[in-house]
C-alpha positions as CSV (number, residue, x, y, z in Angstrom):
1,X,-5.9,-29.6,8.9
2,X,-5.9,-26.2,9.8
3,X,-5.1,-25.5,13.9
4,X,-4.8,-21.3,13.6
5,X,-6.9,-21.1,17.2
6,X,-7.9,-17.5,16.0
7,X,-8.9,-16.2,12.0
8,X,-7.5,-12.6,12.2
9,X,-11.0,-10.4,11.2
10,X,-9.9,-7.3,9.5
11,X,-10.3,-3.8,11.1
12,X,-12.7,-1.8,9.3
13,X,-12.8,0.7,6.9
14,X,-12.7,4.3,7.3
15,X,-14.7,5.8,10.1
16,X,-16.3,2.6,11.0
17,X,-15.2,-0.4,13.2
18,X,-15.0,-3.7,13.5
19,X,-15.3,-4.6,16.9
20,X,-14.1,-8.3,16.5
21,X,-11.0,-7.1,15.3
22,X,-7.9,-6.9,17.5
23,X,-6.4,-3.8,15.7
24,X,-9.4,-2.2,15.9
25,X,-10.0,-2.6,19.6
26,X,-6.3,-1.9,20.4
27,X,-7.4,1.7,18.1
28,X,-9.9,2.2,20.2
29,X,-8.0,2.7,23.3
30,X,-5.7,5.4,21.9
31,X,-5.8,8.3,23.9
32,X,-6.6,11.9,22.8
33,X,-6.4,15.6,24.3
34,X,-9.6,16.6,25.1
35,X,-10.7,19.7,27.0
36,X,-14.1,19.5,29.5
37,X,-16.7,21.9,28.3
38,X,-18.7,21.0,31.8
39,X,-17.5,20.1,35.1
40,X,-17.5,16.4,35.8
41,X,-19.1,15.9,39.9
42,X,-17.6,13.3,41.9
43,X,-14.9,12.3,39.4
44,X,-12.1,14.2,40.5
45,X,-10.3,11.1,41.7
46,X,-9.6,10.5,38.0
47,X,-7.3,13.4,38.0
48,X,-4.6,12.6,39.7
49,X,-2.9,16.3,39.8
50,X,-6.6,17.7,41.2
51,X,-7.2,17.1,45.2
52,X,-11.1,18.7,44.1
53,X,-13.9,16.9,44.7
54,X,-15.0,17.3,41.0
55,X,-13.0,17.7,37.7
56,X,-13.8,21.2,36.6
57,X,-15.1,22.8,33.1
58,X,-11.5,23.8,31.4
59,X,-9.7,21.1,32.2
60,X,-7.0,19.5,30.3
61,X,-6.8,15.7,30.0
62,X,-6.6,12.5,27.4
63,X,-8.9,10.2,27.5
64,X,-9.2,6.7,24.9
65,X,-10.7,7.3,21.9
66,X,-13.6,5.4,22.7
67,X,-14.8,7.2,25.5
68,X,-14.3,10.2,24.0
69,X,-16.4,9.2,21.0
70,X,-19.2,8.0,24.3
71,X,-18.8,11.7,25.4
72,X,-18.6,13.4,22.2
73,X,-22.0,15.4,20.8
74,X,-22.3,18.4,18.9
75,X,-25.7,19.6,20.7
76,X,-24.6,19.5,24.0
77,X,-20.8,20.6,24.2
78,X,-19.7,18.2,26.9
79,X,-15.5,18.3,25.8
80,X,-13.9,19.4,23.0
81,X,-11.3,17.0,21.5
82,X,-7.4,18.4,19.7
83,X,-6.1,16.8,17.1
84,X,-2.8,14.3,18.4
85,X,0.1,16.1,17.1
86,X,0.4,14.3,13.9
87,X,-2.4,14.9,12.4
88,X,-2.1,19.6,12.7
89,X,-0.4,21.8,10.5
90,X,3.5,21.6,11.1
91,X,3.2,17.4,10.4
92,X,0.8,17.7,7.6
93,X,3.8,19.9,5.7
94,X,6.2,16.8,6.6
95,X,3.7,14.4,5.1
96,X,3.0,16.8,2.0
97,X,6.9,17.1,1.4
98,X,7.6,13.6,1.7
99,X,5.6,10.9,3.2
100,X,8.0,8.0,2.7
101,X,10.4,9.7,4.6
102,X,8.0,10.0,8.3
103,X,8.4,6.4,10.9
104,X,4.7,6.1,11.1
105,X,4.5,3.4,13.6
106,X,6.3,5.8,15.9
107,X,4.3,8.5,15.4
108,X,1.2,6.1,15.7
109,X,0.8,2.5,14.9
110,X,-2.5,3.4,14.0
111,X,-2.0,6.5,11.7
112,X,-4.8,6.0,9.4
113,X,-7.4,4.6,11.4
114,X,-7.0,7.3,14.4
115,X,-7.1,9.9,11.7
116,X,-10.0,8.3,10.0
117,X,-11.7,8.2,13.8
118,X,-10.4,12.2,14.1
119,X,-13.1,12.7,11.4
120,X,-15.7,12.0,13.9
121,X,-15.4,15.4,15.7
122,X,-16.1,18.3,14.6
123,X,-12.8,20.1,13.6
124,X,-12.4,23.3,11.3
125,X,-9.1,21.4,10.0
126,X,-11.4,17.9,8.9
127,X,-11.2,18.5,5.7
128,X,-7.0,19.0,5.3
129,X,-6.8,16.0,7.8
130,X,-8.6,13.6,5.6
131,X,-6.7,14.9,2.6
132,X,-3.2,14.3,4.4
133,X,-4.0,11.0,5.0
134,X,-5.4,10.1,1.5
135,X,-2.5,11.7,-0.1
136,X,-0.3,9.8,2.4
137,X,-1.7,6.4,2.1
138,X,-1.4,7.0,-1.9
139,X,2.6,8.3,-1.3
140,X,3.6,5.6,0.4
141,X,1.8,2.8,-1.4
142,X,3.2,2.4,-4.2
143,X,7.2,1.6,-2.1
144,X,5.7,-0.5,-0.1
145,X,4.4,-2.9,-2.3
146,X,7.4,-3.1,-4.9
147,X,9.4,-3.6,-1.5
148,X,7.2,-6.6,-0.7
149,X,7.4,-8.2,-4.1
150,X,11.3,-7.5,-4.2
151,X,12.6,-8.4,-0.8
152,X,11.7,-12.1,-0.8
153,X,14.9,-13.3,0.4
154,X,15.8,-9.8,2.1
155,X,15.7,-8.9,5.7
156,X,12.8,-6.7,5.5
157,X,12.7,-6.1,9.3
158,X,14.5,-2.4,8.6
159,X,11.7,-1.4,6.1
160,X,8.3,-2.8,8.3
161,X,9.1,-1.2,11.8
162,X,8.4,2.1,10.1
163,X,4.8,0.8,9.0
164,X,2.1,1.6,10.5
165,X,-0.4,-1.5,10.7
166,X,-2.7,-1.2,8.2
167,X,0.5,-0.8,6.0
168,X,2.3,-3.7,7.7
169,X,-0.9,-5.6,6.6
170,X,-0.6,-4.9,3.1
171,X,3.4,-5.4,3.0
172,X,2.3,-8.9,4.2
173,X,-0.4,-9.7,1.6
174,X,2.0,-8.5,-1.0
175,X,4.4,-11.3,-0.1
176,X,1.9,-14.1,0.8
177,X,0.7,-13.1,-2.9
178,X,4.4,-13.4,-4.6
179,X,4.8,-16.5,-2.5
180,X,1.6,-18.3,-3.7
181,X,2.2,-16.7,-7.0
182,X,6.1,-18.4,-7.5
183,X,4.8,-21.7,-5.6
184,X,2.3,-21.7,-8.7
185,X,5.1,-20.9,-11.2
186,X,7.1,-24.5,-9.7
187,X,4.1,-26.7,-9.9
188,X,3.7,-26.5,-6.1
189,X,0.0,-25.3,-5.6
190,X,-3.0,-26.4,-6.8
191,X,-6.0,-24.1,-8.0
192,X,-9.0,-24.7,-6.1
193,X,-12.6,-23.1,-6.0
194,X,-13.7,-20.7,-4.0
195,X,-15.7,-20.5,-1.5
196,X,-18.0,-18.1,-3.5
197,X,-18.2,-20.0,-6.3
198,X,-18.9,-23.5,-3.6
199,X,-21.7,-22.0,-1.8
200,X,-22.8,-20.4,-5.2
201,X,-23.3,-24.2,-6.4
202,X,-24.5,-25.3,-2.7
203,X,-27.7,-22.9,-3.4
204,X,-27.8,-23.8,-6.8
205,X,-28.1,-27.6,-5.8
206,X,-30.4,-27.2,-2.9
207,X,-32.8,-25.2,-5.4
208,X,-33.2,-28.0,-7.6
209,X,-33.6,-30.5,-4.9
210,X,-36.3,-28.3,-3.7
């Protein structure tokens, strides 16, 4: 019998969420640099260098990416949001050079899902961003699943706390597969439907009854 209290629900893809998963929540709260195209009354006590009353238009600060998203529109310029750091020109030449060579998980843990999120505001530099991080994902791919299909018995601690966590996620699917793949191979699993093709003959069975 199966006791996992929680099923992990994957984050989801691209610029949308999934906002009953864990990574995706944690995501959310990453903060940004945002500038204040308006002055904000009342809420200068959120500034803790400002002894104003209210924060005012120009105004420097970070703020999670969810609120910034709440905040965000196009019509009416409330803030402008920067790109983090990793995602502008100087790191996008790193990642163009070499991408295996960057720690992503301490640049970000969330590299590819912030910069998916980045895509949301409107940003001359959108289109190079998206490309980095395609051309990244594709770069670094490739090692990290012959890694997780040829470290079986290895200490792969070294290689995964340079991951960031969608790539930590696929490093562990590529093992769970060469695990359920060489437990096959000794005689030591047993194939059994799935759940598509169960409910597929559920339906099928209740139709007929019917």
């Amino acid at each position: 019998m199966d006791t996992q209290s929680y099923m992990p629900v994957p984050p989801g893809i691209g610029m949308e969420e999934n906002f009953f998963s864990l990574d995706d929540i944690l995501l959310s709260h990453e903060r940004l640099p945002c500038r204040l195209q308006t002055t904000f009354p009342r809420l200068g006590f959120l500034e803790k260098s400002s002894d104003t009353q209210d924060i005012p238009e120009g105004t420097k600060m970070e703020m999670p990416l969810w609120l910034a998203k709440g905040l965000y529109e196009q019509k009416r310029r409330v803030l402008t949001v920067e790109l983090p750091k990793v995602y502008r020109e100087g790191w996008r030449t790193v990642f163009g050079a070499d991408p295996n060579v960057v720690d992503l998980h301490k640049m970000g843990p969330y590299y590819y899902g912030l910069g998916s999120q980045m895509l949301h505001f409107d940003s001359p530099e959108n289109p190079e961003v998206a490309q980095t991080i395609l051309q990244t994902f594709i770069g670094r791919f490739r090692r990290i699943m012959d890694s997780s299909q040829n470290a079986y018995d290895s200490d792969t601690s070294a290689l995964v706390e340079r991951l960031d966590c969608l790539e930590r996620a696929l490093f562990r699917a590529g093992q769970s597969g060469l695990n359920a793949f060489q437990r096959w191979e000794k005689g030591h699993a047993h194939l059994t439907a799935s759940n598509l093709v169960i409910n597929y003959r559920k339906r099928k069975l209740a139709d007929m009854n019917s």
